[in-house]
N, CA and C of each residue as an Amber inpcrd file, in Angstrom:
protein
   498
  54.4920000 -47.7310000  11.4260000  53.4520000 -46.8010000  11.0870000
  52.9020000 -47.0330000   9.6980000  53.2310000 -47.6310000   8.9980000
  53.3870000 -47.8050000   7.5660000  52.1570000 -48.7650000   7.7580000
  51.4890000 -49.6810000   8.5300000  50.2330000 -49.9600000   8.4990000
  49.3330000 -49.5900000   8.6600000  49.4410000 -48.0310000   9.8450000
  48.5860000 -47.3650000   9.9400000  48.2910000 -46.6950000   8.3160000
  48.8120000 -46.4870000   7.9950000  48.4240000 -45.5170000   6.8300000
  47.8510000 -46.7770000   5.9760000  48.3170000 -47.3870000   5.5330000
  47.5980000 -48.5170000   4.8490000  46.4490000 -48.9880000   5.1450000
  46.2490000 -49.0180000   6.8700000  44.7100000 -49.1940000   7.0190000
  43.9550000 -47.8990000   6.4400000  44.5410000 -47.0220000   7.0390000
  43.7720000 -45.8630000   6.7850000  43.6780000 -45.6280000   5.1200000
  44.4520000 -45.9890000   4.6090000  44.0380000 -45.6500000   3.0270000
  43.4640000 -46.8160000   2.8960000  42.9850000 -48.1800000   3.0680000
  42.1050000 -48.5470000   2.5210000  40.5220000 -48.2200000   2.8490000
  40.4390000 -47.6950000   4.3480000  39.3590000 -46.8380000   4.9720000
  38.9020000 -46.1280000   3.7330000  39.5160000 -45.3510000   3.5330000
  39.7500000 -43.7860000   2.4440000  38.8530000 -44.6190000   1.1560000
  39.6660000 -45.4960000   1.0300000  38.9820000 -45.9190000  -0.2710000
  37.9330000 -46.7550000  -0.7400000  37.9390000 -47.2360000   0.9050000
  36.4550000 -47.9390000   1.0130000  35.0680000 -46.8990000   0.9580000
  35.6160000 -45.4660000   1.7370000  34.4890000 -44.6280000   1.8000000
  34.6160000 -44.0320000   0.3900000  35.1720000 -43.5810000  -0.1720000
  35.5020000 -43.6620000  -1.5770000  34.3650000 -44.0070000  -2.4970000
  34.5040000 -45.1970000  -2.1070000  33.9970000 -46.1920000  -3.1060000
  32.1630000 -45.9650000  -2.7600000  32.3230000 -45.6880000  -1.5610000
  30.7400000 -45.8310000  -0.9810000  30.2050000 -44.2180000  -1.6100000
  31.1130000 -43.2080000  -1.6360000  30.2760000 -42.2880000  -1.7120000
  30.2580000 -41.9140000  -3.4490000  31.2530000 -42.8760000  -4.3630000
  30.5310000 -42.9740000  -5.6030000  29.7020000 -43.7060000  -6.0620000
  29.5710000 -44.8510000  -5.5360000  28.0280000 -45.6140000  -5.3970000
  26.8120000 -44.6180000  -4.9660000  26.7040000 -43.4730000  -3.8030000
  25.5090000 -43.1290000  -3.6440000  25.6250000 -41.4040000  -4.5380000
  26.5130000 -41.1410000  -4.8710000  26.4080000 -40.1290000  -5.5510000
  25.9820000 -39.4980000  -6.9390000  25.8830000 -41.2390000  -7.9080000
  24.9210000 -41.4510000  -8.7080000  23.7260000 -40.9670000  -8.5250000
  22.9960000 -41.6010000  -7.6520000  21.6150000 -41.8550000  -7.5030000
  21.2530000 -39.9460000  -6.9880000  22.2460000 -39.5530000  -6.0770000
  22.0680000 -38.3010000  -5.8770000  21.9730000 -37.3800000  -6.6060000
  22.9930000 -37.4100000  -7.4570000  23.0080000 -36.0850000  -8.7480000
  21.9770000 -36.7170000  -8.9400000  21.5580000 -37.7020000  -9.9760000
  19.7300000 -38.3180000 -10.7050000  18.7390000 -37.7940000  -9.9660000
  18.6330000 -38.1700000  -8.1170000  17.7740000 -37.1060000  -7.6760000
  17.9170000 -35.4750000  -7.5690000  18.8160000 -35.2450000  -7.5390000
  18.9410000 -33.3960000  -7.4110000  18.4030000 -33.3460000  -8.8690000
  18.7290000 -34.5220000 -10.0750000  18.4600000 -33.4690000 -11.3340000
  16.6100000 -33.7670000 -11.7690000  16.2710000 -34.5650000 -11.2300000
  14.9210000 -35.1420000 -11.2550000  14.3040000 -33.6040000 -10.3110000
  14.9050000 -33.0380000  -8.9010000  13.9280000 -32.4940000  -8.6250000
  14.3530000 -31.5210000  -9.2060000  15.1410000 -30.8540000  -9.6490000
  15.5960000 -29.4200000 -10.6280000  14.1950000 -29.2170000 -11.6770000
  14.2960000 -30.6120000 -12.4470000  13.6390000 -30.8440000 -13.3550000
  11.9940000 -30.8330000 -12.9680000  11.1830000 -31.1350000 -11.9560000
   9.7660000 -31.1230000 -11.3720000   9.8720000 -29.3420000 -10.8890000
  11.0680000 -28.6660000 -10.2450000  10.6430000 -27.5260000  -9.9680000
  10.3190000 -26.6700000 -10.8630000  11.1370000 -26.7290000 -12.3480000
  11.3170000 -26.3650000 -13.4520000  10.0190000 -26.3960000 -14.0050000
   9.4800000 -27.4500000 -14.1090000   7.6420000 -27.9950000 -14.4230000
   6.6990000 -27.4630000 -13.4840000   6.9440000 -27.2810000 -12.3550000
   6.1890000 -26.6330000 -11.6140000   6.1810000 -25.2320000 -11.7990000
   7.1800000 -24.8850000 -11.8030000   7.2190000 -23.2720000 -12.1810000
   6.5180000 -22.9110000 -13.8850000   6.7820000 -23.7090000 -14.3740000
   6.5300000 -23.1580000 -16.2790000   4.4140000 -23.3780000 -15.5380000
   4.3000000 -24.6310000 -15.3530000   2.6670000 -24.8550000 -14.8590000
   2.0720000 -23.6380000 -14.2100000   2.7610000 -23.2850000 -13.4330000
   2.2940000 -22.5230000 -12.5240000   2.2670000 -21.0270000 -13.3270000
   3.3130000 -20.4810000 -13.8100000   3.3010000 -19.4040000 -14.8260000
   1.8410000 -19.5850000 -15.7380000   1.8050000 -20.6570000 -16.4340000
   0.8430000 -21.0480000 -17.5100000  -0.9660000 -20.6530000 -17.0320000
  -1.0870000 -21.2840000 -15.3500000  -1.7510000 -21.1710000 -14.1970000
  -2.1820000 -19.7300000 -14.2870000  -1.0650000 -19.0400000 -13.9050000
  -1.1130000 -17.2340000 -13.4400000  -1.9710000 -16.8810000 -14.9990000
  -1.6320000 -16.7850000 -15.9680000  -1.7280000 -16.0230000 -17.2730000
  -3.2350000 -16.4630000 -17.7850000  -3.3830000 -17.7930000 -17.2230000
  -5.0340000 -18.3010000 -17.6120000  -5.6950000 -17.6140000 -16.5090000
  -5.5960000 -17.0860000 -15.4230000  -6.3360000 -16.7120000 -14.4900000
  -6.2300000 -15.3710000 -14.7970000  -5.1540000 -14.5830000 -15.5570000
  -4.8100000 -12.8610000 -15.3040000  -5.8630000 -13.1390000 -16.9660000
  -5.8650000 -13.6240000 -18.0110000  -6.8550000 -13.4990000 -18.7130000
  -8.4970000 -13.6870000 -18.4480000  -9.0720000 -14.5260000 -17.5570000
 -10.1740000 -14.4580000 -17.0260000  -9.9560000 -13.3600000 -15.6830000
  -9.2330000 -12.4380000 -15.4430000  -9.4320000 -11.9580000 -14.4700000
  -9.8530000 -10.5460000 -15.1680000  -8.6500000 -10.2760000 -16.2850000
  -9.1360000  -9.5320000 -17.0140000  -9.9280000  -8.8230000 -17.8480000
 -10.9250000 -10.2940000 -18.4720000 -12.0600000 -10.2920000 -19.2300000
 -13.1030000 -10.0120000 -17.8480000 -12.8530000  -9.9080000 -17.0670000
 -14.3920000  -9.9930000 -16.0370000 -13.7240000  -8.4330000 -15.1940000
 -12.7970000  -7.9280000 -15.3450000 -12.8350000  -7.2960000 -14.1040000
 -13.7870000  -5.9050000 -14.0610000 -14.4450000  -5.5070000 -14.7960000
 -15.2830000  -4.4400000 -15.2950000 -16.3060000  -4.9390000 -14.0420000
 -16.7260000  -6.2670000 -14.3770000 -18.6270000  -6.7010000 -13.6210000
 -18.1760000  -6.6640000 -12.1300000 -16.8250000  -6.8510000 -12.0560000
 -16.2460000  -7.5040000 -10.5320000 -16.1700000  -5.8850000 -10.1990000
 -15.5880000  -4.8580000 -10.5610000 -15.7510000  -3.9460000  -9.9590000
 -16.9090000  -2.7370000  -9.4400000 -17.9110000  -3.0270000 -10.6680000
 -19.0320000  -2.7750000 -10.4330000 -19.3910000  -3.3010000  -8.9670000
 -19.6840000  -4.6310000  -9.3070000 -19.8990000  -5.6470000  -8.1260000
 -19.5230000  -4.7550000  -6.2910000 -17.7840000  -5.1060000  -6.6420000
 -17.6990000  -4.6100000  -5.1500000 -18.1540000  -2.9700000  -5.1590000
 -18.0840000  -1.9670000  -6.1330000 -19.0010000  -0.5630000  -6.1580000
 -20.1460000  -0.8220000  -5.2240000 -20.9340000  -1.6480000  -5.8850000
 -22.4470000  -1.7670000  -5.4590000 -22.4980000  -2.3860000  -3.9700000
 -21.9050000  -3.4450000  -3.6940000 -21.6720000  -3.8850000  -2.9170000
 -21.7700000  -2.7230000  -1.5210000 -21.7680000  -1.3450000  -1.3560000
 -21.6860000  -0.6860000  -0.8050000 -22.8160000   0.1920000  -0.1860000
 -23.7780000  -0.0260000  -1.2350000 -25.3950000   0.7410000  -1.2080000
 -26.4030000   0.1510000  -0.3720000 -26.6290000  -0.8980000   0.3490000
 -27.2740000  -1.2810000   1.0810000 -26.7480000  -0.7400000   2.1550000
 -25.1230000  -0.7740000   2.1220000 -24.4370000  -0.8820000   3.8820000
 -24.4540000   0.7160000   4.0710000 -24.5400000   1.8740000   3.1160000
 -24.7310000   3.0490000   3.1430000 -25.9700000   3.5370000   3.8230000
 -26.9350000   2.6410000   3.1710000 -28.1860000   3.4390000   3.5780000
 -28.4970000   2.9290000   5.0270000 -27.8940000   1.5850000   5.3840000
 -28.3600000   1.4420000   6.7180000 -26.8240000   2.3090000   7.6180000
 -26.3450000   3.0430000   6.8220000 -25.4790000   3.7490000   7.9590000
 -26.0070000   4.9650000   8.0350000 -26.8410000   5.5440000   7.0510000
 -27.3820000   6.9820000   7.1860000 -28.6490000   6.7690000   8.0860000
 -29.6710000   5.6110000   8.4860000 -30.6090000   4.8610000   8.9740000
 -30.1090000   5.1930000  10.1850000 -28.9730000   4.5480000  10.7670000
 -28.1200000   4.4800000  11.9660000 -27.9740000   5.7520000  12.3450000
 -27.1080000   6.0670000  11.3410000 -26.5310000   7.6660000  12.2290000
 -27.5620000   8.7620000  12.6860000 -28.7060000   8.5820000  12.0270000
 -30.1150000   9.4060000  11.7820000 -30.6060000   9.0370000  13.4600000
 -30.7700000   7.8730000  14.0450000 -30.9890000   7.3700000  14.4940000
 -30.3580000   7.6460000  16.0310000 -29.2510000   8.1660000  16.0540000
 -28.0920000   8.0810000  17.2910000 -28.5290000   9.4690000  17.7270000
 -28.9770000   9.1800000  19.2620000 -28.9610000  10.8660000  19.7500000
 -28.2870000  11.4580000  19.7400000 -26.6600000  11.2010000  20.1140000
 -25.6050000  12.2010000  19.6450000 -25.5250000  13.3520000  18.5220000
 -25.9430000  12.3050000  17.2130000 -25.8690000  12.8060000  15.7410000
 -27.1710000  13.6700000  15.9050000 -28.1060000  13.2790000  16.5770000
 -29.2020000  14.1860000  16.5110000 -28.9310000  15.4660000  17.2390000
 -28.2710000  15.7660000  18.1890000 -28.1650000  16.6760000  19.2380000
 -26.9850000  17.6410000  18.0100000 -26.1360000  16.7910000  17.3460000
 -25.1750000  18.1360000  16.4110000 -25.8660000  18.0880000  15.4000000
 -26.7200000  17.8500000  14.9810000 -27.5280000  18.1450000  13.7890000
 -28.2670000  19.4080000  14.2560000 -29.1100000  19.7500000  15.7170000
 -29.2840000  20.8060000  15.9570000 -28.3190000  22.0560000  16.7730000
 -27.5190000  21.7850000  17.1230000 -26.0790000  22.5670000  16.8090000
 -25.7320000  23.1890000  15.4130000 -25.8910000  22.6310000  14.2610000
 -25.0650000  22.9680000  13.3910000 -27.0140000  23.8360000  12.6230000
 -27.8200000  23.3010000  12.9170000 -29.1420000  24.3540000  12.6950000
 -29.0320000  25.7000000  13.0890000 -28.6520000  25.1850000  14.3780000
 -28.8010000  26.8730000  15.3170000 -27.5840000  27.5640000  14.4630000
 -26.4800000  27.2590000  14.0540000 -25.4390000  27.8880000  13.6210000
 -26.3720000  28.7090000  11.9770000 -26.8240000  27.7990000  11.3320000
 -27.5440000  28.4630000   9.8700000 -28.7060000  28.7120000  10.4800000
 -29.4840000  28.8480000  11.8260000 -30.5290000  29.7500000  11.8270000
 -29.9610000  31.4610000  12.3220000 -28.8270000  31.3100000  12.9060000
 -28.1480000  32.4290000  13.0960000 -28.2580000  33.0440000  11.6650000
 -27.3730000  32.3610000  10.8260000 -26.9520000  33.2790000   9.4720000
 -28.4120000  33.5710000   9.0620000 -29.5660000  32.5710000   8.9740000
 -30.6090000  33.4060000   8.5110000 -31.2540000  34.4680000   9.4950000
 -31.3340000  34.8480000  10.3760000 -31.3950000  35.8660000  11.1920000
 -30.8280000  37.1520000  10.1480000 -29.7680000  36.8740000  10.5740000
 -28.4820000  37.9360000   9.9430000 -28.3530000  38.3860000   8.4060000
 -28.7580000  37.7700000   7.4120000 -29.2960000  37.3270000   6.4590000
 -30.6010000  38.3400000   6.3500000 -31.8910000  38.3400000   7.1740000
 -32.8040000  39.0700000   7.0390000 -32.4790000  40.3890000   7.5030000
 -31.7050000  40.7900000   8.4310000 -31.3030000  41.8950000   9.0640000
 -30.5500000  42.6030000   8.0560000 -29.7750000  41.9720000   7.4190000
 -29.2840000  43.2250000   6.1840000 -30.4220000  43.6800000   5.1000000
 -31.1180000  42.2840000   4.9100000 -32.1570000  43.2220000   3.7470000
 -33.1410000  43.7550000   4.1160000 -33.2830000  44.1860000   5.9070000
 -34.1980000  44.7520000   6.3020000 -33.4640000  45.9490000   6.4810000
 -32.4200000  46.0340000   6.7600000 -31.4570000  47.5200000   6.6710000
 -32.0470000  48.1540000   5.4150000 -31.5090000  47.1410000   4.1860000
 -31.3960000  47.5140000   2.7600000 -33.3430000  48.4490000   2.6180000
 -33.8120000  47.4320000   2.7620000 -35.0170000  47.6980000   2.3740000
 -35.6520000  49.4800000   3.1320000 -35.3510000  49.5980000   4.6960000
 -35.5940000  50.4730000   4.9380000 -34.6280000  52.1320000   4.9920000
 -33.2030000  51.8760000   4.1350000 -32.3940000  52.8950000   3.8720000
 -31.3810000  53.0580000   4.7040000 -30.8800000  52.0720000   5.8280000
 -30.2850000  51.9490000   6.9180000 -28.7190000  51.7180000   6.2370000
 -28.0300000  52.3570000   6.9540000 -26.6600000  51.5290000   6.9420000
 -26.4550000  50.2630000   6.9470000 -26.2000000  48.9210000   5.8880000
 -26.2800000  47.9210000   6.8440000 -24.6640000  47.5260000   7.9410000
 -25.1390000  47.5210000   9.0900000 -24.9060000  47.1540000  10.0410000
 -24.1900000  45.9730000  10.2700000 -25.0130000  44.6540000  10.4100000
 -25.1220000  43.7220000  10.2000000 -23.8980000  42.9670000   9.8600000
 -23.2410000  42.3570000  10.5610000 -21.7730000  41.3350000  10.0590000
 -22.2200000  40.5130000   9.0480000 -21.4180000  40.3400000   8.6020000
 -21.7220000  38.8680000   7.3230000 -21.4590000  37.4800000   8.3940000
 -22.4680000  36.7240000   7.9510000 -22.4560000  35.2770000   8.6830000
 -20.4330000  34.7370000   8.4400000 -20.1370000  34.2100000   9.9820000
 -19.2580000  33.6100000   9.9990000 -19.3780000  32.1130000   9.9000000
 -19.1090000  31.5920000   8.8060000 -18.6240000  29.7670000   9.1270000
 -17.5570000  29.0570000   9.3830000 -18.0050000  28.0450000  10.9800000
 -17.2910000  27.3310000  11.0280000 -17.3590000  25.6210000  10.9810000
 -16.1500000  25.4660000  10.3710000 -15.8050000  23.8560000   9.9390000
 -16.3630000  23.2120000  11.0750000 -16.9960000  22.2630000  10.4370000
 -17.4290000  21.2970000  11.9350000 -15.9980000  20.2500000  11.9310000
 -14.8930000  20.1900000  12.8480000 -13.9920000  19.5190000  13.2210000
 -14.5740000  18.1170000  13.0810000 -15.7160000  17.9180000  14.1370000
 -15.8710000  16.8300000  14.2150000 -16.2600000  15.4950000  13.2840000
 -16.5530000  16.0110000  11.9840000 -16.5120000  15.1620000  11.1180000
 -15.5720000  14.9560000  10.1910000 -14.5750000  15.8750000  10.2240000
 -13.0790000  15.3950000   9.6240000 -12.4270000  14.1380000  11.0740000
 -13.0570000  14.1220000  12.4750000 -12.3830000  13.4480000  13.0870000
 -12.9980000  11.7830000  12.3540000 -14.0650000  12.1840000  12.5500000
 -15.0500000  10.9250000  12.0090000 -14.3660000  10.2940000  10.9550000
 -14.3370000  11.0530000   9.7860000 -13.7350000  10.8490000   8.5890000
 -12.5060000   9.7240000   8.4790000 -11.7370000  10.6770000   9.3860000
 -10.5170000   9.8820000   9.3430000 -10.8960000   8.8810000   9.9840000
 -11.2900000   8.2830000  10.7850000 -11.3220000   7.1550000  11.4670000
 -12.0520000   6.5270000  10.5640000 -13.3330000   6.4190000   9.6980000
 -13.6100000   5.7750000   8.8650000 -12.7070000   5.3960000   7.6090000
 -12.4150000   6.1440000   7.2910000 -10.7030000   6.2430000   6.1050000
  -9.8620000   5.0870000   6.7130000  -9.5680000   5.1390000   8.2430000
  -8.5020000   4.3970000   8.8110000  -9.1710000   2.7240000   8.4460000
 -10.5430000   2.2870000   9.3690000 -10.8180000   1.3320000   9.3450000
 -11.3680000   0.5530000   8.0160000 -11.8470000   1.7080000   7.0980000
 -12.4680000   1.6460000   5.7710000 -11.5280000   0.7900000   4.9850000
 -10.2120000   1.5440000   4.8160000  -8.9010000   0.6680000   4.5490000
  -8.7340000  -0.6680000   5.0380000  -8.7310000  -0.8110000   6.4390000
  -8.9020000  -2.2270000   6.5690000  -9.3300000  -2.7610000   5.9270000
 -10.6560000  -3.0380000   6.2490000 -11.3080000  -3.7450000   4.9340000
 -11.3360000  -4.2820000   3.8770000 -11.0510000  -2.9270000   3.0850000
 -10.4910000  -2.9260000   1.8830000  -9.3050000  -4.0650000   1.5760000
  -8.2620000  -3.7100000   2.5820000  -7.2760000  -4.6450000   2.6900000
  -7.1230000  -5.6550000   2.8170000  -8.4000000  -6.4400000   3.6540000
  -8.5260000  -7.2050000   3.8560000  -9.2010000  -8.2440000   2.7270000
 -10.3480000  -7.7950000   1.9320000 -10.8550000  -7.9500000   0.7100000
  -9.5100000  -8.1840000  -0.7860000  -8.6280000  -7.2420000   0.2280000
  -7.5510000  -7.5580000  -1.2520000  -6.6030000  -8.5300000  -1.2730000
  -6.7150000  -8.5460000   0.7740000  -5.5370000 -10.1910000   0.5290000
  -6.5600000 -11.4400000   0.0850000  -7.7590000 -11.5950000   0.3400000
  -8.7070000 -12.6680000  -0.1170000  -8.3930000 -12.8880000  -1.6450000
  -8.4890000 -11.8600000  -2.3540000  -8.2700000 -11.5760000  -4.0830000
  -6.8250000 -12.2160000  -4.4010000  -5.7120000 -12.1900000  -3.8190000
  -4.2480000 -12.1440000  -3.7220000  -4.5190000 -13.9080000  -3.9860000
  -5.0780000 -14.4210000  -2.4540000  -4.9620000 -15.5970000  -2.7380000
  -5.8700000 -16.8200000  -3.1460000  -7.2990000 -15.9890000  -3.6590000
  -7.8290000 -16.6960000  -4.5680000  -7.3410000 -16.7390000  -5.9100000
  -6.3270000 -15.7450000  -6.3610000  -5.1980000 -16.2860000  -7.4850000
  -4.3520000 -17.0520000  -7.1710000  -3.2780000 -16.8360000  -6.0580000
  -2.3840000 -17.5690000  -5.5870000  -3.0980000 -19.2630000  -5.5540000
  -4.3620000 -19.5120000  -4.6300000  -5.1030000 -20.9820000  -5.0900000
  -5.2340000 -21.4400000  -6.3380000  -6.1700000 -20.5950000  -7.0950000
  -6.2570000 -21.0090000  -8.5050000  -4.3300000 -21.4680000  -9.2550000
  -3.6330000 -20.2970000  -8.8910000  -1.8760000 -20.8550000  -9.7260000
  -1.5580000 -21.9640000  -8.9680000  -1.8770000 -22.1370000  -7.7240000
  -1.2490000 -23.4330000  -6.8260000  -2.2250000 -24.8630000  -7.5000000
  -3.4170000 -24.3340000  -7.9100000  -4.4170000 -25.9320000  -7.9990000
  -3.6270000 -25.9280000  -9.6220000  -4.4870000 -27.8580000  -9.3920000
  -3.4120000 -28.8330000 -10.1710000  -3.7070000 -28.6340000 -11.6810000
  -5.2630000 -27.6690000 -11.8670000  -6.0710000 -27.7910000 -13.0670000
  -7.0070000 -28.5370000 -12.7400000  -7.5570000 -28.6900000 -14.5130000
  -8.6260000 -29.1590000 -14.8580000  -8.9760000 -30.5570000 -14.4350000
């Protein structure tokens, strides 16, 4: 048996030998890429801070910007909604409701005026539901948007820190 082991330890020390030959070159590469991630990261930091200073110096016009950005698409939504028979049909719904109160409205100061008891209930108002439903659903999808506009922003920094420079 005493050769087996002898083969086998020179096996041992043949692989030995092989895996301090390639283990040089390995640590040199692990420390080479330590060293590029290290550079990549300080670049990339350097990247972020030149972009959060031009992001900073401008973000006043940029917010204006997307503000405004909103006034065309407004007026063609009041255009629209003006426009929709639906909206037209509760627009005179919610008339008849304030031609009531003015009714009611004249009926007390016609009490008043002629010495009468007034009579007359005080106008009741009610909430139109249906545009808190509206609401929210614009709120819901409005956000989208929004959100969507903010991952664009996210990674037109993220591009600018990823590009190589000047």
């Amino acid at each position: 048996m005493s050769a087996e082991i002898e083969k086998a330890a020179e096996r041992v020390a043949k692989l030995q030998a092989q895996i301090d030959k390639v283990s040089g070159p390995l640590a040199d590469a692990e420390a080479q890429l330590r060293a590029a991630e290290n550079a990549e990261k300080v670049r990339r930091a350097e990247r972020e801070i030149e972009y959060s200073r031009e992001f900073a110096g401008t973000w006043m016009g940029r917010a204006e910007e997307a503000a405004n950005s909103g006034d065309d698409v407004h007026q063609r939504f009041l255009d629209t909604l003006s426009a929709e028979p639906w909206f037209a049909a509760y627009v005179e719904y919610r008339a008849a409701r304030h031609k009531r109160g003015y009714v009611m409205t004249e009926a007390q100061r016609a009490q008043r005026i002629i010495g009468e008891a007034v009579t007359v209930p005080e106008q009741r108002y009610y909430a139109a539901q249906i545009l808190d439903e509206i609401m929210d659903r614009v709120e819901k999808e409005s956000m989208q948007l929004a959100d969507d506009f903010n991952q664009s922003l996210v990674a037109q920094r993220e591009d600018y820190v990823a590009a190589q420079g000047d």
